[in-house]
Backbone as CSV, one residue per row, in Angstrom:
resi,resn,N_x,N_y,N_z,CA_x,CA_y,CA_z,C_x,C_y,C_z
1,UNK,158.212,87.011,113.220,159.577,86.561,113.012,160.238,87.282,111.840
2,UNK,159.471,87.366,110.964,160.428,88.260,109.533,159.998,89.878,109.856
3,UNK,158.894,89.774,110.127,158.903,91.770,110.000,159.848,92.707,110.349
4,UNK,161.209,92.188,111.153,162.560,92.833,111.455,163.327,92.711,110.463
5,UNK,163.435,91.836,109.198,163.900,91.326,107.887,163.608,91.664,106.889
6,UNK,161.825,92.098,106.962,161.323,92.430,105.741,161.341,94.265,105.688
7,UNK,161.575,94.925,107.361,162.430,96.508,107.354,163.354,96.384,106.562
8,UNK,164.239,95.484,106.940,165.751,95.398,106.188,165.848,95.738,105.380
9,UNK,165.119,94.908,104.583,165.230,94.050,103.284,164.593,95.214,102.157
10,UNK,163.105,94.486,102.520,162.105,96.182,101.698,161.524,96.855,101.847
11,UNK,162.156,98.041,103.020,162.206,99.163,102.923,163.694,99.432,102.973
12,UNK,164.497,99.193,102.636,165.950,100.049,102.636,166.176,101.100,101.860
13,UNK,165.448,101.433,101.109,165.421,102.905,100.313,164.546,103.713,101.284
14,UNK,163.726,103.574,102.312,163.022,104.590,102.705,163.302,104.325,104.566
15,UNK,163.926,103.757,104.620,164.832,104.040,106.141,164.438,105.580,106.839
16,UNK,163.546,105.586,107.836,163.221,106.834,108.449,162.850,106.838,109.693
17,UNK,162.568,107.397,110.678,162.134,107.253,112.026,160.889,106.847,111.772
18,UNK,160.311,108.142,110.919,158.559,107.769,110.733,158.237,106.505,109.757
19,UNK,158.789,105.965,108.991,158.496,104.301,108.416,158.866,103.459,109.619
20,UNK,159.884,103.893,110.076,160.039,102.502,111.938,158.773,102.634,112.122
21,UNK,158.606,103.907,112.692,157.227,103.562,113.640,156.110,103.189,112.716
22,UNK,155.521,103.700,111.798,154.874,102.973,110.810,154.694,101.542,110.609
23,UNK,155.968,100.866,110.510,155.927,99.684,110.073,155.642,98.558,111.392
24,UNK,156.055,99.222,112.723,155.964,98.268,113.630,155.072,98.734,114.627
25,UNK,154.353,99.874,114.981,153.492,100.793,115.262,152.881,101.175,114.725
26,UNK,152.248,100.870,113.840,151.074,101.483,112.668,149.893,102.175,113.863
27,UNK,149.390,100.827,114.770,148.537,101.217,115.473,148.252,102.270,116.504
28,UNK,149.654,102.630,116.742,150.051,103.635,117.928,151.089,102.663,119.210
29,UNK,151.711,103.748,119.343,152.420,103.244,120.401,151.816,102.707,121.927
30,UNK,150.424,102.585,121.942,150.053,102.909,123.304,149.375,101.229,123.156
31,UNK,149.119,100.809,121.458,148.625,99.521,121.074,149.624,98.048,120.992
32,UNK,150.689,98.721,121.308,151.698,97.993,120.440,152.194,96.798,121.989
33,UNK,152.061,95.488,121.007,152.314,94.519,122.282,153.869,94.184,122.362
34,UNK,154.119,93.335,123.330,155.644,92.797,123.629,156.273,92.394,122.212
35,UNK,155.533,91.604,121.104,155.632,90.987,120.024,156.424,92.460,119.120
36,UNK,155.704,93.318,119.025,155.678,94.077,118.608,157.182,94.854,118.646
37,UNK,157.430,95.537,119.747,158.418,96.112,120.256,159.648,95.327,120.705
38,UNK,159.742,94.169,120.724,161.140,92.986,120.069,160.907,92.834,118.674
39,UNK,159.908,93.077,118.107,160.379,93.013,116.100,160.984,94.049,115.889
40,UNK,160.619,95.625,116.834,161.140,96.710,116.406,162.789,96.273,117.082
41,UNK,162.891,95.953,118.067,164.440,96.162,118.609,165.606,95.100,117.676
42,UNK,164.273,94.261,117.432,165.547,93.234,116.413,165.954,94.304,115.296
43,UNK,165.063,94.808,114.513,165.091,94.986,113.391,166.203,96.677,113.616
44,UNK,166.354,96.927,115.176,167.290,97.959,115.272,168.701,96.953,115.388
45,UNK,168.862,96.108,115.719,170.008,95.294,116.193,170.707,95.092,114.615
46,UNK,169.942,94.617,113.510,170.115,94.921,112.170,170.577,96.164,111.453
47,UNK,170.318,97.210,112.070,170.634,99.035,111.375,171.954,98.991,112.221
48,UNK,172.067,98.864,113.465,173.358,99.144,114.217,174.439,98.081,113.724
49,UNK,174.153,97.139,113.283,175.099,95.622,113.561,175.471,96.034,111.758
50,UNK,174.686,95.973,111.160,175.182,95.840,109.714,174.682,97.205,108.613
51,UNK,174.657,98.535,109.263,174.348,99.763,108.237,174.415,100.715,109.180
52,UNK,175.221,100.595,110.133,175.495,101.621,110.929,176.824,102.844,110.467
53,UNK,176.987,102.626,109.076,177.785,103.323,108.519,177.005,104.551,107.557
54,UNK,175.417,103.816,107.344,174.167,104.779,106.678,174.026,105.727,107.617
55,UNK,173.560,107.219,107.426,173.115,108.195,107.828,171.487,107.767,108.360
56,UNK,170.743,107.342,107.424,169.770,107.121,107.677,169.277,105.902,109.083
57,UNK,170.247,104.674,108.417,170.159,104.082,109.404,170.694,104.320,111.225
58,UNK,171.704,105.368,111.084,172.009,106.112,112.388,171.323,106.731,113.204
59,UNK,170.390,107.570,112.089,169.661,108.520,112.931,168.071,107.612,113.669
60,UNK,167.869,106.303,112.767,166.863,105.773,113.768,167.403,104.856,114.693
61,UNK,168.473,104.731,114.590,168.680,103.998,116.219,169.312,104.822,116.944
62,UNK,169.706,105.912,116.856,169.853,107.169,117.742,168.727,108.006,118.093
63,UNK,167.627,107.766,117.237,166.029,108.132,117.969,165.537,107.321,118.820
64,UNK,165.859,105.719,118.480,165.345,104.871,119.172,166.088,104.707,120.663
65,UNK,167.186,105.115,120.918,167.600,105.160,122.005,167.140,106.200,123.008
66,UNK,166.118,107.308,122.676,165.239,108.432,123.387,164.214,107.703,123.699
67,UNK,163.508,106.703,123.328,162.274,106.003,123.398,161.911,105.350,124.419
68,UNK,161.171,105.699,125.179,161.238,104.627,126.896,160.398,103.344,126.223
69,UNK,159.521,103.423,125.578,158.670,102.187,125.028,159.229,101.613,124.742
70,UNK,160.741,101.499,124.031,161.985,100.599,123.430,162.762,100.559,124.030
71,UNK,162.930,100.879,125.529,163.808,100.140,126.117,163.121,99.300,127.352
72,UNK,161.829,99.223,127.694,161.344,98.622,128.714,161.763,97.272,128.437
73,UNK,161.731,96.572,127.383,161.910,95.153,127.557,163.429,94.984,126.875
74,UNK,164.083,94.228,128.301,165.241,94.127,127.968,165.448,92.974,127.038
75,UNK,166.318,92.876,126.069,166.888,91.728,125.198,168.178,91.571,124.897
76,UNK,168.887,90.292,124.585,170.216,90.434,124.126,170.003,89.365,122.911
77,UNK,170.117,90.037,121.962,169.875,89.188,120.668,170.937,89.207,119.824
78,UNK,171.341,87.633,119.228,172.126,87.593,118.276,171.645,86.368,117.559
79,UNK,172.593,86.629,116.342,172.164,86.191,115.102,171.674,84.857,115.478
80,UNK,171.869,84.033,116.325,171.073,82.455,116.294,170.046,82.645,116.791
81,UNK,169.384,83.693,118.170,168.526,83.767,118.862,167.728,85.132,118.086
82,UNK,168.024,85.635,117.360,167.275,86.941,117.448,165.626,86.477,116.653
83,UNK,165.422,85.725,115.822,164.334,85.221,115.200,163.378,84.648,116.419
84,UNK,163.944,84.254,117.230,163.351,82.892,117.885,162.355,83.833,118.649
85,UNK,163.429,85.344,119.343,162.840,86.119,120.147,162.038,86.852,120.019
86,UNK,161.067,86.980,118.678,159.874,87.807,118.418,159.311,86.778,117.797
87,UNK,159.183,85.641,117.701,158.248,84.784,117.303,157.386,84.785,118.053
88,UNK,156.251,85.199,117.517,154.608,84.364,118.054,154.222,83.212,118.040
89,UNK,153.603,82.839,119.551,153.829,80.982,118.801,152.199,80.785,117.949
90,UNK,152.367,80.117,117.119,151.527,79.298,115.709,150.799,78.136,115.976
91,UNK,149.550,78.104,115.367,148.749,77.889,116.295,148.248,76.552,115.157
92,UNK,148.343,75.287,115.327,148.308,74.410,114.008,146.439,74.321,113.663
93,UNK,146.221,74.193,112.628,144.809,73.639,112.381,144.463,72.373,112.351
94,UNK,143.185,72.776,113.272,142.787,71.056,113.167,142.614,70.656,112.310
95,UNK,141.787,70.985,110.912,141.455,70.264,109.789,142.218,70.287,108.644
96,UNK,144.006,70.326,109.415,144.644,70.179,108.351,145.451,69.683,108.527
97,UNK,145.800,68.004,108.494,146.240,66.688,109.018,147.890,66.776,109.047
98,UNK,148.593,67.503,108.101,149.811,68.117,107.981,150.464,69.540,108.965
99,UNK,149.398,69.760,109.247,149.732,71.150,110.455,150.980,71.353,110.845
100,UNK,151.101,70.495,111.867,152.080,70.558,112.860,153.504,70.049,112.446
101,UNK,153.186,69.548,111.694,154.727,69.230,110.437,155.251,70.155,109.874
102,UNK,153.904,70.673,109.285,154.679,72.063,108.143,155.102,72.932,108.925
103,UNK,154.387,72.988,110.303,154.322,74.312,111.348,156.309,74.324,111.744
104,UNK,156.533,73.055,112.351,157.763,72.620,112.579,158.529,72.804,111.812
105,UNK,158.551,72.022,110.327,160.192,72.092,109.537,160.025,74.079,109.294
106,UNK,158.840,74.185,108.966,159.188,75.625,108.036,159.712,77.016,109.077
107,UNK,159.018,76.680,110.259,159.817,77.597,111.684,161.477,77.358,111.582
108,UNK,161.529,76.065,111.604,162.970,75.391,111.783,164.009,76.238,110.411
109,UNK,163.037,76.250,109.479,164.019,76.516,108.279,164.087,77.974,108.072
110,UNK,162.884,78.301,108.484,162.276,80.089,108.444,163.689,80.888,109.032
111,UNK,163.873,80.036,110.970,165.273,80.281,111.548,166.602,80.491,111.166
112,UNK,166.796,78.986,110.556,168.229,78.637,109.364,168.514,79.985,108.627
113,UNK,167.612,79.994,107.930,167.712,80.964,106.488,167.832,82.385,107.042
114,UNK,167.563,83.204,108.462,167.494,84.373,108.611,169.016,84.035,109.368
115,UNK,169.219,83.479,110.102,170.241,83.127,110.524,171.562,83.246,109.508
116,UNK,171.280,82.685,108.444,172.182,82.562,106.909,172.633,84.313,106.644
117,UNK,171.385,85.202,106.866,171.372,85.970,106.097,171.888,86.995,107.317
118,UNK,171.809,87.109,108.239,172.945,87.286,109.359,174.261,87.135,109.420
119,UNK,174.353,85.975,109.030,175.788,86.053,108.327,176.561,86.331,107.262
120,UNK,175.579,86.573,106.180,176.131,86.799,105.017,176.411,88.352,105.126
121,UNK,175.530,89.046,106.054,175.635,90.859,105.976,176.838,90.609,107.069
122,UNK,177.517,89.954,108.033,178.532,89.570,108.564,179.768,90.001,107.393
123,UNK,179.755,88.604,107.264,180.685,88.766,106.068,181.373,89.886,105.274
124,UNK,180.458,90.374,105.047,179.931,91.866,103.989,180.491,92.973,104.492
125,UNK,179.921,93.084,105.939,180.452,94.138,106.861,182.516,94.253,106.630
126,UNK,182.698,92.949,107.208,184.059,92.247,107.600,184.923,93.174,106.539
127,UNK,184.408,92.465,104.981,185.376,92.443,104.106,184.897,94.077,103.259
128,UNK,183.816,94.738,103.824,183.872,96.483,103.335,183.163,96.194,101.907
129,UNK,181.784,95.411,102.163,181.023,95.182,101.120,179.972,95.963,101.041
130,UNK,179.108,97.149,100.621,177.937,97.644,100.967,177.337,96.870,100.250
131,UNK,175.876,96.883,101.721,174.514,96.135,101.273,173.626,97.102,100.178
132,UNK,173.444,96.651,99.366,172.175,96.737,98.134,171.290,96.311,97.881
133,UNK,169.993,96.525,97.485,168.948,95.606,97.665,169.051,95.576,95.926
134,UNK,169.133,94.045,95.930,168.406,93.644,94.957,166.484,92.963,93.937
135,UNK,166.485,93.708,93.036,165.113,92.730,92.885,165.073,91.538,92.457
136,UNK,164.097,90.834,92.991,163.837,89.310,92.157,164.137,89.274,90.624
137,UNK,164.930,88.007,90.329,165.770,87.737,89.423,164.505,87.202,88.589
138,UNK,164.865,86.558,87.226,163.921,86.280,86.505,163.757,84.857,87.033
139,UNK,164.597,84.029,87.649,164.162,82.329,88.132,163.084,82.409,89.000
140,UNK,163.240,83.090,90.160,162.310,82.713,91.167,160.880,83.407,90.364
141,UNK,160.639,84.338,89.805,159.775,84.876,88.941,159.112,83.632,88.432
142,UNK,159.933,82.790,87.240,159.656,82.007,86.431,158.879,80.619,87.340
143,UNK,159.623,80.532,88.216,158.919,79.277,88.474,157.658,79.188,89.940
144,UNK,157.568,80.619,90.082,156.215,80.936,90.518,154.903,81.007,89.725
145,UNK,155.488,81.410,88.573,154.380,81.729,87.406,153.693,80.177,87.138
146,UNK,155.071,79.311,87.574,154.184,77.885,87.121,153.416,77.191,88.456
147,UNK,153.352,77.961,89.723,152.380,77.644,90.663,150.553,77.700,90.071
148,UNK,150.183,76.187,90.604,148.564,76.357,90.194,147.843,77.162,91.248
149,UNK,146.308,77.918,90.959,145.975,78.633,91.800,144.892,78.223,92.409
150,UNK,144.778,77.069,93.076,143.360,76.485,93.949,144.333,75.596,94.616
151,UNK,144.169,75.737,95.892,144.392,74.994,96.766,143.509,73.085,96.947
152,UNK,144.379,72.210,97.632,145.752,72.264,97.859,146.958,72.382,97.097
153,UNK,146.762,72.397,95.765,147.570,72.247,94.837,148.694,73.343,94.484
154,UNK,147.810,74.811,94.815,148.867,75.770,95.220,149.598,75.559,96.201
155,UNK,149.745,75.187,97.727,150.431,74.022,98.475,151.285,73.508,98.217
156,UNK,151.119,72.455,97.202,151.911,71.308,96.914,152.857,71.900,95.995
157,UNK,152.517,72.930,94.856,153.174,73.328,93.946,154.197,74.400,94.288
158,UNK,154.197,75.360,95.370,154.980,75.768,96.328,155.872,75.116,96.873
159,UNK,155.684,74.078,97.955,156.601,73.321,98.008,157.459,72.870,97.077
160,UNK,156.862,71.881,96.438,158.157,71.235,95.470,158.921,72.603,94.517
161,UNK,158.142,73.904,94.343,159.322,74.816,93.641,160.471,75.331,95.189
162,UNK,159.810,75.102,96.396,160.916,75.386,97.208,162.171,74.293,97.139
163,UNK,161.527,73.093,96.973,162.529,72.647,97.003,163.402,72.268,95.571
164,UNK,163.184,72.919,94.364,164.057,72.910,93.345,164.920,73.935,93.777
165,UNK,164.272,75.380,94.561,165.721,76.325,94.793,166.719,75.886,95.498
166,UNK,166.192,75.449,96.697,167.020,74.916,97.457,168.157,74.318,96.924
167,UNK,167.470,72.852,96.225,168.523,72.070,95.186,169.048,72.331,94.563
168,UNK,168.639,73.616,93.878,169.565,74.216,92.971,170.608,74.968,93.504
169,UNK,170.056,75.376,94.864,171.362,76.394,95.729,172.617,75.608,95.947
170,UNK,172.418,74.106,96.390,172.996,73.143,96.843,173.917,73.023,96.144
171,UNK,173.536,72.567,94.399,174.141,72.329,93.453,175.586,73.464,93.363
172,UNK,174.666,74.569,93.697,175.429,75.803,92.745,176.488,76.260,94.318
173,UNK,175.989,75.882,95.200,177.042,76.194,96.625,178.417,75.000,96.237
174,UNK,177.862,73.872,96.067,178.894,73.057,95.766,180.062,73.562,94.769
175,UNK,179.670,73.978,93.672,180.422,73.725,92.517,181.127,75.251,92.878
176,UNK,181.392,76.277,93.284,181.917,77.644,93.718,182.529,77.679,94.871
177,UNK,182.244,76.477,95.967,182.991,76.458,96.895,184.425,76.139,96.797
178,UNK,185.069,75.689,95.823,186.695,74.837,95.869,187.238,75.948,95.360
179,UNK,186.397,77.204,94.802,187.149,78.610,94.214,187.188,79.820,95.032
180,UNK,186.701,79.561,96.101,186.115,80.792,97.158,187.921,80.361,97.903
181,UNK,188.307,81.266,98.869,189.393,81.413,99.298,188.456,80.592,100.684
182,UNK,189.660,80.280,101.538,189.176,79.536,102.693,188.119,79.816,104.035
183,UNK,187.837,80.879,103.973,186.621,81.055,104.972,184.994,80.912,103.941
184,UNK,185.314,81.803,102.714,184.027,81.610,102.334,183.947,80.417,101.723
185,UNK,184.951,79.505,101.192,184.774,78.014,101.043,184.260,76.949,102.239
186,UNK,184.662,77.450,103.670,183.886,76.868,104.478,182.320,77.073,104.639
187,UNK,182.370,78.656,104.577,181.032,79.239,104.809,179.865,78.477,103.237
188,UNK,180.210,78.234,102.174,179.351,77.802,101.066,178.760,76.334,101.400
189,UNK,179.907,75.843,101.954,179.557,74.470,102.047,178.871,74.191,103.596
190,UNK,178.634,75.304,104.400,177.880,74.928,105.443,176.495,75.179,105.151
191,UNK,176.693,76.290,103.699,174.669,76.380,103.451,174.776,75.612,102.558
192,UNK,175.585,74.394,101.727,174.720,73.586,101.068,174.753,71.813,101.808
193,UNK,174.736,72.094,102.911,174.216,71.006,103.823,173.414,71.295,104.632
194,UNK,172.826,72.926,105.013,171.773,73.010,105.325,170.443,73.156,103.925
195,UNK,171.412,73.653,102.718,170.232,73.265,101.115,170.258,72.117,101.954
196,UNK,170.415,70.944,101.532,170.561,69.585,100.897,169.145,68.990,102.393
197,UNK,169.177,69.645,103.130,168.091,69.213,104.377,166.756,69.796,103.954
198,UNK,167.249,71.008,103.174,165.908,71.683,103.377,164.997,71.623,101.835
199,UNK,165.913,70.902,100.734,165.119,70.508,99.973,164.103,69.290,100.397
200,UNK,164.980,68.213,100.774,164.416,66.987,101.462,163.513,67.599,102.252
201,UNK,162.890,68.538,102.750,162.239,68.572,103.577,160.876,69.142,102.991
202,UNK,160.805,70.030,102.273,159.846,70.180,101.105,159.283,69.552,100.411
203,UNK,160.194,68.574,99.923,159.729,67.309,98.888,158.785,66.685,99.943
204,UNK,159.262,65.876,101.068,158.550,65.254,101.636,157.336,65.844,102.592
205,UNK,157.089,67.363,102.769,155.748,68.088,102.897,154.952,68.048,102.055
206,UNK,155.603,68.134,100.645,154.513,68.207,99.589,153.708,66.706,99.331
207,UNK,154.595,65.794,99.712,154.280,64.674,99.768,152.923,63.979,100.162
208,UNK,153.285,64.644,101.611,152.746,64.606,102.715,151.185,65.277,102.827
209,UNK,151.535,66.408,101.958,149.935,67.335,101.943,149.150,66.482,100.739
210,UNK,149.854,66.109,99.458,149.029,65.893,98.727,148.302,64.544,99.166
211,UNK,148.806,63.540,99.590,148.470,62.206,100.194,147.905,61.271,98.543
212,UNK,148.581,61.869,97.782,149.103,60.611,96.785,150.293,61.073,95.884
213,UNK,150.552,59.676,94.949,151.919,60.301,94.364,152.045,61.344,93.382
214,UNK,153.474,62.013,93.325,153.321,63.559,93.026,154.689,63.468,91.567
215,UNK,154.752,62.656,91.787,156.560,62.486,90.893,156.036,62.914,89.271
216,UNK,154.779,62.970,88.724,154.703,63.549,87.549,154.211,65.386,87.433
217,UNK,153.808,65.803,88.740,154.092,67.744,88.874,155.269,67.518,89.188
218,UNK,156.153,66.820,89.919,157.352,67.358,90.292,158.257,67.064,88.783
219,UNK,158.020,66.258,88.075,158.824,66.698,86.466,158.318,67.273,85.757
220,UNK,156.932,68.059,85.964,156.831,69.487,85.329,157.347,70.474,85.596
221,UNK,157.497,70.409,86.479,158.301,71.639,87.958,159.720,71.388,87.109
222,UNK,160.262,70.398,87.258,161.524,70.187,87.196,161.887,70.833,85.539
223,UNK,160.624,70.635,84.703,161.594,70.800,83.435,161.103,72.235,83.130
224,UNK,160.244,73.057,83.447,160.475,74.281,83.878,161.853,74.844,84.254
225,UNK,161.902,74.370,85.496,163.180,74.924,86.185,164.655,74.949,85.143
226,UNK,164.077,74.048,84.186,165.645,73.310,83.487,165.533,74.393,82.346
227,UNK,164.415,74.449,81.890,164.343,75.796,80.695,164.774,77.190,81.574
228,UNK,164.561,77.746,82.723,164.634,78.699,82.836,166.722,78.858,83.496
229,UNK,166.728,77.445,84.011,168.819,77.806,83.731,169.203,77.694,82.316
230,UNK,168.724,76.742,81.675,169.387,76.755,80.303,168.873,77.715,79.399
231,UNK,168.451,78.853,79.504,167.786,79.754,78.518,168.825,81.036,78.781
232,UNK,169.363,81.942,78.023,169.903,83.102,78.264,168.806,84.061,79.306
233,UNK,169.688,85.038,80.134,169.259,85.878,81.292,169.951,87.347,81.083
234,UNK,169.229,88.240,81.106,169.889,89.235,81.142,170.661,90.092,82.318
235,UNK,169.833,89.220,83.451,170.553,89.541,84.713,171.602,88.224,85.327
236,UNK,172.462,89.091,86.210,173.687,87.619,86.899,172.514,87.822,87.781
237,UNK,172.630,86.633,88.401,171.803,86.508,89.709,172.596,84.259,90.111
238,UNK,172.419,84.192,91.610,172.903,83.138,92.059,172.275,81.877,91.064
239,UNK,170.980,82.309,90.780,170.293,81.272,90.526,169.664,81.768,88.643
240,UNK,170.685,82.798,88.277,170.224,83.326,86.891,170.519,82.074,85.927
241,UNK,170.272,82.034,84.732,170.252,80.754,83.892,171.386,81.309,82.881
242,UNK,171.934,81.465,81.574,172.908,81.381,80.586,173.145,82.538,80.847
243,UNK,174.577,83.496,80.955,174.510,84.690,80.792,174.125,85.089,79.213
244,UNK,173.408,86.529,79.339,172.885,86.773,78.062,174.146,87.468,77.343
């Protein structure tokens, strides 16, 4: 489901025919299953739809259109369906009583969020924004560093930092939306009612995995999180803390 996202995303400095095939063909073309060759076509539907103004990105979906292996399976993918259509289905564990829960919301949200980000290079396109890749800001940094490292607890401690971003996205979608002009004021406030689900939905996985109460890591978590907005940042970022 992400390996058409994570081309996008990181590799966009090295955009080439030979990293395509690399990245989604490592094994050879002669290995490569159905799974395989819909991650590659999504992840072309992405170069044409939103960087089809790059050189680089031109010339591999103008290679990829010579390719009989990439066009045998027909698809019509868009931004709500295109995730759904290279998903492998996931296979829950038995001896792990939470499985099929986590398996569910996090597919469900995995969807949302690529979906989000479909639209945001939308947007972008629209209004003559070029895409840039940015690196991880110092927050999400910071409050990984405070993940423990033995399971389940790495688990649990994952979760509940997913769901401080979230909350914090929520927060911070709210308070910027009444200043955004009227489409992207609609558009802010439709991802912080999908935040506001998908924190709740974390909290209550982590809940769920640890199988007792958690409310004193989750105010370690929390006052972490509170040092790293209220502390000066040298980078802007959505979720950066004081400008420095």
């Amino acid at each position: 489901m992400l390996k058409p996202y994570e081309f996008f995303l990181f590799r966009f400095n090295k955009w080439s025919v030979d990293e395509f095939q690399r990245w989604f063909f490592a094994d050879g073309v002669t290995k490569a299953s159905s799974y395989d060759i819909k991650a590659a076509k999504q992840a072309l539907y992405l170069l044409g739809k939103h960087a089809a103004e790059m050189p680089v990105a031109l010339a591999v979906c103008e290679w990829a259109e010579t390719q009989d292996y990439l066009q045998h399976i027909e698809m019509t993918i868009s931004a709500s369906e295109g995730s759904e259509a290279v998903c492998k289905p996931l296979i829950s564990r038995a001896d792990f009583a939470q499985s099929d829960d986590l398996i569910a919301k996090m597919v469900r949200l995995i969807k949302e969020e690529l979906h989000h980000f479909d639209q945001v290079l939308e947007i972008m396109r629209v209004r003559n924004i070029p895409y840039s890749n940015l690196p991880a800001g110092r927050y999400a940094k910071g409050l990984l560093a405070q993940v423990t490292t033995h399971e389940p607890q790495t688990l649990i401690d994952k979760l509940i930092v997913g769901a401080l971003i979230e909350a914090r996205s929520c927060e911070r979608f709210a308070k910027l939306a009444p200043y955004l002009d009227e489409e992207l004021g609609r558009f802010y406030v439709s991802l912080l009612r999908s935040e506001a689900r998908h924190y709740q939905d974390y909290l209550s996985l982590a809940q769920a995995v640890a199988g007792h109460d958690i409310s004193d890591r989750i105010a370690q978590l929390v006052a972490a999180e509170a040092d790293l907005i209220m502390t000066s940042d040298a980078e802007f970022r959505f979720h950066s803390g004081i400008p420095a």
